[in-house]
C-alpha positions in Angstrom: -50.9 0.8 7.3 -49.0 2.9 5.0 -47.0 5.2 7.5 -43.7 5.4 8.1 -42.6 6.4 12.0 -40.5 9.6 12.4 -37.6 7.3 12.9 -37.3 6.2 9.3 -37.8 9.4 7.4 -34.9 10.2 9.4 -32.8 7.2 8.0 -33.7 8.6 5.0 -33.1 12.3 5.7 -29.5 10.9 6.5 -29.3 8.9 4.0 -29.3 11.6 1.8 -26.7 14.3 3.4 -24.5 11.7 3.6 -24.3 10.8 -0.4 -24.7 14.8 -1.1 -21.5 15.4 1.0 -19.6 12.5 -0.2 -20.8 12.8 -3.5 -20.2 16.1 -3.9 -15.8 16.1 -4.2 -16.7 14.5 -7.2 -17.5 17.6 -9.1 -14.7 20.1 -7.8 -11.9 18.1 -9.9 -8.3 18.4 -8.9 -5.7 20.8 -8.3 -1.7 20.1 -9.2 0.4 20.3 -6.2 4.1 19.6 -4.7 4.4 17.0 -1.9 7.5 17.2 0.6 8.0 13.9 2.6 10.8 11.9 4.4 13.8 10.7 2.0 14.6 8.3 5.5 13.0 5.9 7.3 15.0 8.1 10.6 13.9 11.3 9.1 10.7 12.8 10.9 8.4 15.6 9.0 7.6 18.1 11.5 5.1 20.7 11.6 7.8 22.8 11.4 7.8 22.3 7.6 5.0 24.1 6.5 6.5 27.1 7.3 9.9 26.2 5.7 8.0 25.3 2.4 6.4 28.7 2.7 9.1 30.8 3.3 11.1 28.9 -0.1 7.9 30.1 -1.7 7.7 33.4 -0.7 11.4 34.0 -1.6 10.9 32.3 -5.2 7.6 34.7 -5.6 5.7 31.4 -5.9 1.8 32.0 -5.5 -0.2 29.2 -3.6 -3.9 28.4 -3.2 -3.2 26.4 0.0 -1.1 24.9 2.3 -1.7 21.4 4.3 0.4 19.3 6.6 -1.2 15.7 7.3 1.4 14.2 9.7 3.4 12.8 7.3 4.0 15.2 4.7 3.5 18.9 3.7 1.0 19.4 0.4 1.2 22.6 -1.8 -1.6 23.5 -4.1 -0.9 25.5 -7.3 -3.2 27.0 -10.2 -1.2 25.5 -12.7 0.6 22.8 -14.1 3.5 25.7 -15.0 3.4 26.7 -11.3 3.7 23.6 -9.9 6.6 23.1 -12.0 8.5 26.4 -10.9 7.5 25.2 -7.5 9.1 21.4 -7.4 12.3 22.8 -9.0 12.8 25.5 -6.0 11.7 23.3 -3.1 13.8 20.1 -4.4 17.0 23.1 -4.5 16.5 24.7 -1.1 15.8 21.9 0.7 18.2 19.0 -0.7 21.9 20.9 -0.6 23.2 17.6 -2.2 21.2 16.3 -4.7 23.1 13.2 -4.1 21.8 12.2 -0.8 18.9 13.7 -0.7 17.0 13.8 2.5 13.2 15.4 1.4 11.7 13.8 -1.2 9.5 16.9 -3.6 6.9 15.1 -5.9 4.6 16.0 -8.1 1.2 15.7 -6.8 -2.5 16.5 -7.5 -4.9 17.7 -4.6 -8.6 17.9 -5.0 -10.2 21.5 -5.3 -12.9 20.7 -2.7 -13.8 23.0 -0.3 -12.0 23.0 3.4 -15.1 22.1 5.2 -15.6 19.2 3.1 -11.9 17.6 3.5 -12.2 18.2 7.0 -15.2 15.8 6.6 -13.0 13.3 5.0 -15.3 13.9 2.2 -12.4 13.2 -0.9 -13.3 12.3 -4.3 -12.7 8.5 -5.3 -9.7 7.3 -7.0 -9.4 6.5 -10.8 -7.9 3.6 -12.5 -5.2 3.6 -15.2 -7.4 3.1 -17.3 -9.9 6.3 -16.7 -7.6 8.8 -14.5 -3.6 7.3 -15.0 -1.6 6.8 -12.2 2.4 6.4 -11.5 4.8 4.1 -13.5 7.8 3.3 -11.8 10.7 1.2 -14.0 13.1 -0.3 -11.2 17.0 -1.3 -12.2 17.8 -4.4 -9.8 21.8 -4.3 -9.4 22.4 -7.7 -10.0 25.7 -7.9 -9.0 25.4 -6.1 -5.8 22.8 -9.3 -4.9 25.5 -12.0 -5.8 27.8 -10.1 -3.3 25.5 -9.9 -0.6 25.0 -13.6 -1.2 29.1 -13.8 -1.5 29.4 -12.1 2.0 26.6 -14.1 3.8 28.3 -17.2 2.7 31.6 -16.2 4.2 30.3 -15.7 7.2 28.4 -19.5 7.1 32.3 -20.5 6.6 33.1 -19.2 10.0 30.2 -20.9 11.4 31.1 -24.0 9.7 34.9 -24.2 10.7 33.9 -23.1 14.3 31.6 -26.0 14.7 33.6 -28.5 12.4 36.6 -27.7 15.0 38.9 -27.1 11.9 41.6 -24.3 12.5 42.3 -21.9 9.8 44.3 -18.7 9.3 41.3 -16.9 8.3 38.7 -16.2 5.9 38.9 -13.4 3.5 36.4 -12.1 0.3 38.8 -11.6 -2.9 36.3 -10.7 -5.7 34.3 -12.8 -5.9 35.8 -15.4 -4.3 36.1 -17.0 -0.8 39.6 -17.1 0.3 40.3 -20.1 3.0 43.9 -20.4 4.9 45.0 -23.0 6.3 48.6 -24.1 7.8 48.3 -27.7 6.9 47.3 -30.5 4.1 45.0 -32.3 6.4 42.7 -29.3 7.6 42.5 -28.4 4.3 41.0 -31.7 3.3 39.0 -31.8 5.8 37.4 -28.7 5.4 37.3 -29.2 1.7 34.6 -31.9 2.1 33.3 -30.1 5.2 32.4 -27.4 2.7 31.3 -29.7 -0.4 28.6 -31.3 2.3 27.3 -28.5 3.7 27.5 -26.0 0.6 27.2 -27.9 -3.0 26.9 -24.6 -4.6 30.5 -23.8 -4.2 33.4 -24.8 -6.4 36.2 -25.5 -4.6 39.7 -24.8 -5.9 43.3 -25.8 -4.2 46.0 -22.8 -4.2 48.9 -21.8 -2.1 50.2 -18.2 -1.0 53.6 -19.1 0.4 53.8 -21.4 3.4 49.9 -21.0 3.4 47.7 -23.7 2.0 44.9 -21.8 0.4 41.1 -22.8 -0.5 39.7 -20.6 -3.2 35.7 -21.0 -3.3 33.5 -20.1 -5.9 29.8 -20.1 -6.9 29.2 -22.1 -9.6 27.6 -20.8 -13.0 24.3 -22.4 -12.7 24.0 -21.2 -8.4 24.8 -18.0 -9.5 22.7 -17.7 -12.4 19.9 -19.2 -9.2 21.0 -16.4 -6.7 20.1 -13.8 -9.5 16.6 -15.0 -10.0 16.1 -15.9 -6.7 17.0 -12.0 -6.1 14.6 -10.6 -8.6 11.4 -13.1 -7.6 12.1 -12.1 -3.8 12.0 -8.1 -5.1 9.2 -8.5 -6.7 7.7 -10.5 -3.6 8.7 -7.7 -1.7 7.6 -4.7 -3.5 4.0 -5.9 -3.4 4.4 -6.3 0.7 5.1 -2.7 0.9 2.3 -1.8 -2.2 0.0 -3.9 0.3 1.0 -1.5 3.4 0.0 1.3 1.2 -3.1 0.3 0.4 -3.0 0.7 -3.2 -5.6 -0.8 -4.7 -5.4 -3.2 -7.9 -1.3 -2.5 -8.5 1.2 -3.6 -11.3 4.1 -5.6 -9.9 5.9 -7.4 -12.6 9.3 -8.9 -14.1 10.8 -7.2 -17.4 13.8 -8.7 -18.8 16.2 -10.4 -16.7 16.9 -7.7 -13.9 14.0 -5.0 -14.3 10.9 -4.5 -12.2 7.9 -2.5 -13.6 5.3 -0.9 -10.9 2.4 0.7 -11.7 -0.3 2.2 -9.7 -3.5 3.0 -10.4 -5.6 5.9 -9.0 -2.4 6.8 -6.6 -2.1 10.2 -5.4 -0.1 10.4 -2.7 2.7 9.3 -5.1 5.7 10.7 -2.9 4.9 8.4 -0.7 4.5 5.6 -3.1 8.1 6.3 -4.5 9.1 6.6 -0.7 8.8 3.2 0.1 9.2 1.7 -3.1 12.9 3.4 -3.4 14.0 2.6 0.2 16.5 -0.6 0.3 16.4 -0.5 3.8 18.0 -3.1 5.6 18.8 -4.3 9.1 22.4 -5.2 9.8 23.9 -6.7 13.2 27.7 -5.5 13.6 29.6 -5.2 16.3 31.1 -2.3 17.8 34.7 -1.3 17.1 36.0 -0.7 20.8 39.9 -1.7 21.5 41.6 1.2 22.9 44.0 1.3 19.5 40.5 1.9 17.6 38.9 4.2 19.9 42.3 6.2 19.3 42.0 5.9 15.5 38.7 7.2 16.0 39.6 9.8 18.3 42.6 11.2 15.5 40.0 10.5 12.5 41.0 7.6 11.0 39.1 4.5 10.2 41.0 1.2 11.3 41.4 -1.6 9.0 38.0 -4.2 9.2 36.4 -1.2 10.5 33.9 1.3 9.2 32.6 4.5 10.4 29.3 5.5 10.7 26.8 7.9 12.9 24.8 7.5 16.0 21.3 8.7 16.2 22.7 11.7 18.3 25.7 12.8 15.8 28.2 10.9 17.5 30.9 9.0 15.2 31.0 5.0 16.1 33.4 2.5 14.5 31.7 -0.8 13.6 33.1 -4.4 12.2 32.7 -4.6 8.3 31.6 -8.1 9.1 27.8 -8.4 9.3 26.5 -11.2 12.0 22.9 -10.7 11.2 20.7 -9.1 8.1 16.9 -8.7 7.8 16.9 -12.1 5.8 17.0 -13.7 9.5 13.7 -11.6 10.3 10.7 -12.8 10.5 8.5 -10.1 12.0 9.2 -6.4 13.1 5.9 -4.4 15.4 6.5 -1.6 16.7 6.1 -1.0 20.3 7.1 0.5 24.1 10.7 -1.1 26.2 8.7 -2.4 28.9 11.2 -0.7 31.5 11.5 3.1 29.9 8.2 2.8 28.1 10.2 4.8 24.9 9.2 3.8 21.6 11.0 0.6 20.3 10.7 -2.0 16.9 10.5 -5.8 18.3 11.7 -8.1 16.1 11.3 -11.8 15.7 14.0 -13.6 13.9 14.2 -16.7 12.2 15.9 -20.3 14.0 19.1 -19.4 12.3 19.0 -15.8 13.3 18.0 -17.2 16.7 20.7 -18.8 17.0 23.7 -16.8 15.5 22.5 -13.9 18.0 22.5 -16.8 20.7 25.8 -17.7 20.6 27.5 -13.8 19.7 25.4 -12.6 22.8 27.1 -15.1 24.8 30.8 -14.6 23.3 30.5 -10.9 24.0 28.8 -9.8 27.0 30.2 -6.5 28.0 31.0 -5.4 24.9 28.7 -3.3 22.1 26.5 -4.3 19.6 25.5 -2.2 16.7 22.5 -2.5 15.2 22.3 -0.8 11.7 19.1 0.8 8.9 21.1 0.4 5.7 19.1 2.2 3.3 20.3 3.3 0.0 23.2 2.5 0.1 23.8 4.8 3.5 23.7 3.1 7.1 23.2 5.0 10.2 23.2 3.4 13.8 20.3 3.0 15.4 21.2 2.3 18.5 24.2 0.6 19.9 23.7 -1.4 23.2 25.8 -3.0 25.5 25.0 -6.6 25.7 24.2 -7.5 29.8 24.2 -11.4 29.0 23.0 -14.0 26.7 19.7 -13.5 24.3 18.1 -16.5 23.3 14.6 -16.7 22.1 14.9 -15.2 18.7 13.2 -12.0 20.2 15.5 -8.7 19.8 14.3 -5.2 20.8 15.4 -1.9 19.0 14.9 1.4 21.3 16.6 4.4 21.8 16.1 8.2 20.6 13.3 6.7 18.3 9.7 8.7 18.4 6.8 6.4 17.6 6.2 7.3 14.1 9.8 6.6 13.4 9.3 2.8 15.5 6.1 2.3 12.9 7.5 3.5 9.6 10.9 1.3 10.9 8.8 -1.5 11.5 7.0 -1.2 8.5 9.7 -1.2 6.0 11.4 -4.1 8.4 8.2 -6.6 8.5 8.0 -5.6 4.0 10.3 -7.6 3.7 14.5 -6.8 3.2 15.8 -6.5 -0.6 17.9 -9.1 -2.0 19.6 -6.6 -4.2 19.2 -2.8 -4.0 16.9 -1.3 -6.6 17.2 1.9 -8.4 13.5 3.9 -10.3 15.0 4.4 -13.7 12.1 6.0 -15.0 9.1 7.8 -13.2 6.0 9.2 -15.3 2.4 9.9 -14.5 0.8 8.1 -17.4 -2.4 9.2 -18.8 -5.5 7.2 -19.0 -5.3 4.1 -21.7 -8.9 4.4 -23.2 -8.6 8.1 -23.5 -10.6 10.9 -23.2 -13.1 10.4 -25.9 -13.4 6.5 -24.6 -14.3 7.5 -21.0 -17.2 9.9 -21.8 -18.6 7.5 -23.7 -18.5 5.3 -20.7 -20.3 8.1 -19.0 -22.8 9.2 -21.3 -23.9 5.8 -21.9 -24.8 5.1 -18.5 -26.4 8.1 -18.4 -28.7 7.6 -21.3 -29.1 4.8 -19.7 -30.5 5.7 -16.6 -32.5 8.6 -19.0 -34.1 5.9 -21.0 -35.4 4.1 -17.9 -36.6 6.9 -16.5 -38.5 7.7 -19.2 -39.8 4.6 -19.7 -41.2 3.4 -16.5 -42.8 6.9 -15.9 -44.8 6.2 -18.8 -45.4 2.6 -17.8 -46.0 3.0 -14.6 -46.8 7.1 -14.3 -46.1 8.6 -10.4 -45.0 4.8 -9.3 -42.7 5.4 -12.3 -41.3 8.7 -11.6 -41.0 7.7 -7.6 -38.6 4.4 -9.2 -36.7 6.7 -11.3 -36.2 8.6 -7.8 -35.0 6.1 -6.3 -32.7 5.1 -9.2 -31.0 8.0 -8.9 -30.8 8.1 -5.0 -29.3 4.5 -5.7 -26.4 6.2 -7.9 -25.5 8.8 -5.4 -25.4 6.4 -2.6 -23.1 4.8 -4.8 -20.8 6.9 -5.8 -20.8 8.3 -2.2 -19.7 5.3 -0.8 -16.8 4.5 -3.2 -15.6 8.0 -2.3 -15.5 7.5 1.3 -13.8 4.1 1.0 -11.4 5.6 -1.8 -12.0 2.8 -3.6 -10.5 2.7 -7.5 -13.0 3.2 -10.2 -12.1 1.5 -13.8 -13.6 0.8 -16.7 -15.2 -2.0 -15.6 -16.3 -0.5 -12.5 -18.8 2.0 -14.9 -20.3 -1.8 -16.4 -20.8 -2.8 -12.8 -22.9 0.9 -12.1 -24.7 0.3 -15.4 -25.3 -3.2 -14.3 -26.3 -1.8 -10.8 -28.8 0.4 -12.4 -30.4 -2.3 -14.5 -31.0 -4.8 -11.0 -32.2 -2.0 -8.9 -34.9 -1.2 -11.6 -35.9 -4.7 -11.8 -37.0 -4.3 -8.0 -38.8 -1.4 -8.3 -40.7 -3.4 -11.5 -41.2 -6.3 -9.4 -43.2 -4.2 -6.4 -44.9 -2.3 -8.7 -46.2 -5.3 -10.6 -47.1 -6.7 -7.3 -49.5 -3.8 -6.2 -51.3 -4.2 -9.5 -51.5 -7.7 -8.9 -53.4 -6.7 -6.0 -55.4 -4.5 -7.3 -56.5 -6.7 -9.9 -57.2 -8.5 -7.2 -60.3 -6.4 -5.9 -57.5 -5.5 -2.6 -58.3 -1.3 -1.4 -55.4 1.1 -2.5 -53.5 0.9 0.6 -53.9 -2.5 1.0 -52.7 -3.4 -2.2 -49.6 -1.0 -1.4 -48.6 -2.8 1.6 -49.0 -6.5 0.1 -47.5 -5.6 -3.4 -44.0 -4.5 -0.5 -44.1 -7.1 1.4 -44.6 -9.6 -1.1 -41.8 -8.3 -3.6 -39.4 -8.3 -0.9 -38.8 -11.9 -0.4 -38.0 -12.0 -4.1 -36.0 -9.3 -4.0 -33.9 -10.1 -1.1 -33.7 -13.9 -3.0 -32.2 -12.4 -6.2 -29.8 -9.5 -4.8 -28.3 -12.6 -2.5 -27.0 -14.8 -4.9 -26.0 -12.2 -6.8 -23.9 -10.9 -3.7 -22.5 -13.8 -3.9 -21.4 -14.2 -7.0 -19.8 -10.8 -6.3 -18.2 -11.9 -3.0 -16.2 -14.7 -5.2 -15.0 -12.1 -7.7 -13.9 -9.8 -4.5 -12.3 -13.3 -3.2 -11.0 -14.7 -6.3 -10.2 -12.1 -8.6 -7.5 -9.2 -9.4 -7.0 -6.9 -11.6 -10.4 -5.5 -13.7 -12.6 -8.0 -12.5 -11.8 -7.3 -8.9 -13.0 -3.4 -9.7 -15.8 -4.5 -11.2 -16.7 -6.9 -8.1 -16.1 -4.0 -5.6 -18.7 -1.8 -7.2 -21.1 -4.7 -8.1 -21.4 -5.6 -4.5 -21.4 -2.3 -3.2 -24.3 -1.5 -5.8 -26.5 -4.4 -4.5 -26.2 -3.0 -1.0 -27.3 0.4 -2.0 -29.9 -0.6 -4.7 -31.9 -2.9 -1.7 -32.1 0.4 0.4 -33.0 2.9 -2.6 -35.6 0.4 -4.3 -37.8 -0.7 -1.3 -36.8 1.5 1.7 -36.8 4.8 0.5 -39.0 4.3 -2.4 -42.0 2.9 -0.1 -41.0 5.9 2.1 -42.0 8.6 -0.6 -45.4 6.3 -1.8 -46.0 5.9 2.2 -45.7 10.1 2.4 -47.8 10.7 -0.8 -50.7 7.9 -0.1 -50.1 7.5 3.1 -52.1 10.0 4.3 -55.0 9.8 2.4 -57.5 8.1 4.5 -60.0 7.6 1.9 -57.9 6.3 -0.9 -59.8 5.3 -3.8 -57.3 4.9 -6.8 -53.4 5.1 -7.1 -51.6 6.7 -10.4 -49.7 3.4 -11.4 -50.4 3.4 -15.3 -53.2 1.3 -16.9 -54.2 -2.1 -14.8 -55.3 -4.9 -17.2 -58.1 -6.6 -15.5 -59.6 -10.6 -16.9 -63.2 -9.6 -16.9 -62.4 -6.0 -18.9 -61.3 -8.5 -21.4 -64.0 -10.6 -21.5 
């Protein structure tokens, strides 16, 4: 009646190596360390690194307590904060010549102290929240200006499109400031490209000028659409700063506005923050250009000059290339970017999905210039390279464009990642980096702790009193609860605030109020007249439906905050919900287990230790 099967003890057996291994990081604390990582979306982090980073070690007289490479970076441990210091400032000088385009980026890191054979478990301790542990504060400059020019040279280029299609000749099109310069060689075109223009694009001012024998038409952005363009460029920043936060996983982040052209990020519980400031910092952009290739430019080239409209730039293999300075496409025309295999070499590639007006610029250039090269270009920071440069077989149409060549798969995912983020509408500059310490302080958090453990102390006390070896088996169980727990936030790296300490407080108070409601039940049975074991297996059985009723609709309420929330309330749902889940297994599973291997055997029970059982007749 009272027997559990082999099978179950095992459960439990497991159950309980797996929250003492995950648990168990927890208590090693954390080490500082120096992380190496790309400085270039094109840049690949060999394995080859971890030797380089020990060899500037060695030659500095640096001591280590460990070296790691996990694929996309190389991790240094240190003894000491003054170490890790001595260590950043040698690594960031031996392996970025110019500190003015650097290439690696060296961050200041923490590692946990756990054991090898636990990390190689994936057994890591969970993240803190700013508000217990700290975590990074990035303060971003967004270059204002450089956003009204982009906007500036994307509307000169419309103005091409416009005359093209309008059938209105001009002498060309040219950027002087920050105006739009418009020739023409008669009165009439001009008018009727001046209200072409105020049709198609109100947000320009148009002025009437002459150069000459040329007719000119200066246009301007107006005051109030530039002042739009600005603001337009800071919201679509910040929308894009929390795509690439989202592909990193970080959990609860800071994205927000401060003053009229500053961007605050902060990120709780982040270690890996090299990576963190790696994407944040990129500008990376995709730009279509076409390929400088008239046999006077491929002799400028050749002598090492640049031609006028032309700029130079490098292939993936070293090679010099001359591309137009005007830009037919940008990753504002994007859509999507996956990475993925050409279908007729099967080498890495990023396939991108562009926009109907991307669609159809690329449309109609593929078709004007089949034979000839097209560049297509990873602006980031401020520094382009060449990603590959094809030569255009016949007409693309479709909106679906492939990038391929020299590119390894890691470099097609982290391209395709920082594509499908989302392109800057202005580049951004980190003005100011710090780790910040925790909010609440040091004091504030171990009161958060101790109270939960007098907490769980006074309930132990109590309901071993109350309810004597039924008691002290609940108070087990309680405490498996909190390991499961805290194992299982650890293995998910989920962020632990302040909040999330209520929700294990609050975690410890429901799965108590099981265990009171079973053993309630078996002395209801026993007052009943029911035999020991009898009353056992009714007062389980009978508690559970309860139990499973209550821990429901409290999951739900959870599941809403999970849904609805952000911020504090969202760490407080992810521990609340995760708490339920554990305290259902602790409370009745593995508590009936250890009643089921103390009473279970006993064949002739007559009388269970579950404190004093008030009976109506004793009354009387």
């Amino acid at each position: 009646m009272n027997r559990y099967p082999v099978w179950k003890y095992a459960i439990i057996a497991m159950a309980l190596v797996f929250g003492l291994l995950y648990t168990l990081p927890n208590f090693f604390g954390e080490a500082p360390a120096v992380q190496v990582s790309s400085g270039k979306a094109t840049l690949k982090v060999e394995p080859s690194m971890l030797g380089r980073v020990e060899s500037v070690l060695d030659g500095a007289g640096i001591a280590n307590t460990g070296l790691f490479f996990d694929g996309n970076s190389v991790k240094a441990r240190f003894r000491d904060t003054d170490t890790q210091l001595r260590a950043k400032d040698a690594l960031a000088k031996a392996l970025n010549p110019d500190p003015s385009d650097p290439s690696w980026i060296v961050a200041l890191n923490l590692l946990s102290n756990s054991p090898n054979w636990l990390t190689s478990l994936r057994a890591l301790p969970m993240y803190l929240g700013l508000d217990l542990r700290g975590g990074v504060h990035f303060l971003l400059q967004v270059d204002m200006k450089q956003a009204l020019s982009k906007r500036i040279d994307g509307t000169a280029g419309d103005l091409r499109t416009l005359m093209r299609d309008r059938n209105l000749r001009h002498a060309g099109i040219t950027r002087a400031g920050d105006a739009i310069e418009i020739r023409f060689r008669d009165a009439e075109t001009r008018e009727r490209a001046r209200a072409a223009i105020a049709d198609t694009v109100p947000d320009l001012a148009l002025v009437e000028a002459t150069d000459g024998a040329d007719l000119k038409l200066v246009a301007t952005f107006r005051p109030q659409a530039a002042q739009r363009i600005q603001e337009n460029a800071i919201r679509q920043n910040i929308t894009t700063l929390s795509n690439r936060i989202n592909e990193l996983g970080v959990a609860e982040p800071v994205v927000q506005q401060q003053g009229l052209d500053r961007v605050v990020v902060q990120l709780p519980g982040v270690q890996d923050t090299a990576k963190a400031k790696d994407i944040l910092g990129r500008t990376a952009t995709l730009e279509v250009r076409m390929v400088c290739e008239s046999p006077d430019e491929v002799a400028a080239l050749a002598a090492g000059t640049v031609p006028f409209n032309c700029e130079r730039y490098t292939e993936r293999d070293g090679q010099p290339i001359l591309v137009r300075k005007q830009v037919i496409l940008t990753g504002e025309n994007l859509n999507d970017a996956q990475p993925g295999f050409d279908p007729q070499t099967h080498e890495p590639a990023v396939h991108l999905n562009l926009d109907a007006k991307g669609a159809r610029i690329f449309r109609d250039v593929t078709r004007e210039n089949i034979g000839r090269r097209m560049a297509i270009l990873l602006i980031e920071r401020g520094k382009g390279e060449v990603v590959t440069a094809p030569v255009i077989r016949s007409e693309i149409a479709g909106g679906r464009v492939q990038i391929s060549g020299r590119m390894t798969t890691q470099e097609a995912s982290d391209t395709a990642l920082l594509l499908r983020a989302g392109s800057l509408a202005a580049p951004m500059e980190i003005i100011e980096e710090r780790t910040i310490g925790p909010s609440l302080g040091a004091e504030n958090i171990a009161k958060g702790f101790h109270s939960t453990l007098w907490g769980f102390i006074a309930i132990a006390i109590f309901m071993s009193l109350y309810y004597m070896l039924f008691g002290v088996i609940s108070s087990i169980s309680l405490a498996v609860n909190v390991l499961l727990l805290i194992a299982l936030l650890s293995l998910l790296q989920a962020t632990l605030t302040l909040p999330g300490i209520a929700a294990i407080a609050l975690t410890l108070g429901m799965a108590i109020d099981a265990n009171v409601l079973i053993n309630e039940r078996v002395r209801e049975e026993l007052r009943n007249g029911a035999t020991p074991q009898a009353a056992i297996a009714a007062g389980y059985e009978r508690a559970w439906a309860t139990i499973l009723d209550s821990n429901v609709t409290s999951l739900i309420a959870g599941v809403a905050l999970l849904v609805f929330g952000s911020g504090p309330v969202r760490g407080f749902a992810v521990v609340h919900v995760l708490g339920l889940l554990t305290s259902m297994f602790s409370a009745v599973f593995f508590s009936r287990g250890l009643v089921n291997l103390w009473y279970g055997r006993q064949r002739k029970l007559t009388k269970i230790s579950i404190g004093q059982i008030w009976k109506p007749d004793t009354a009387a």
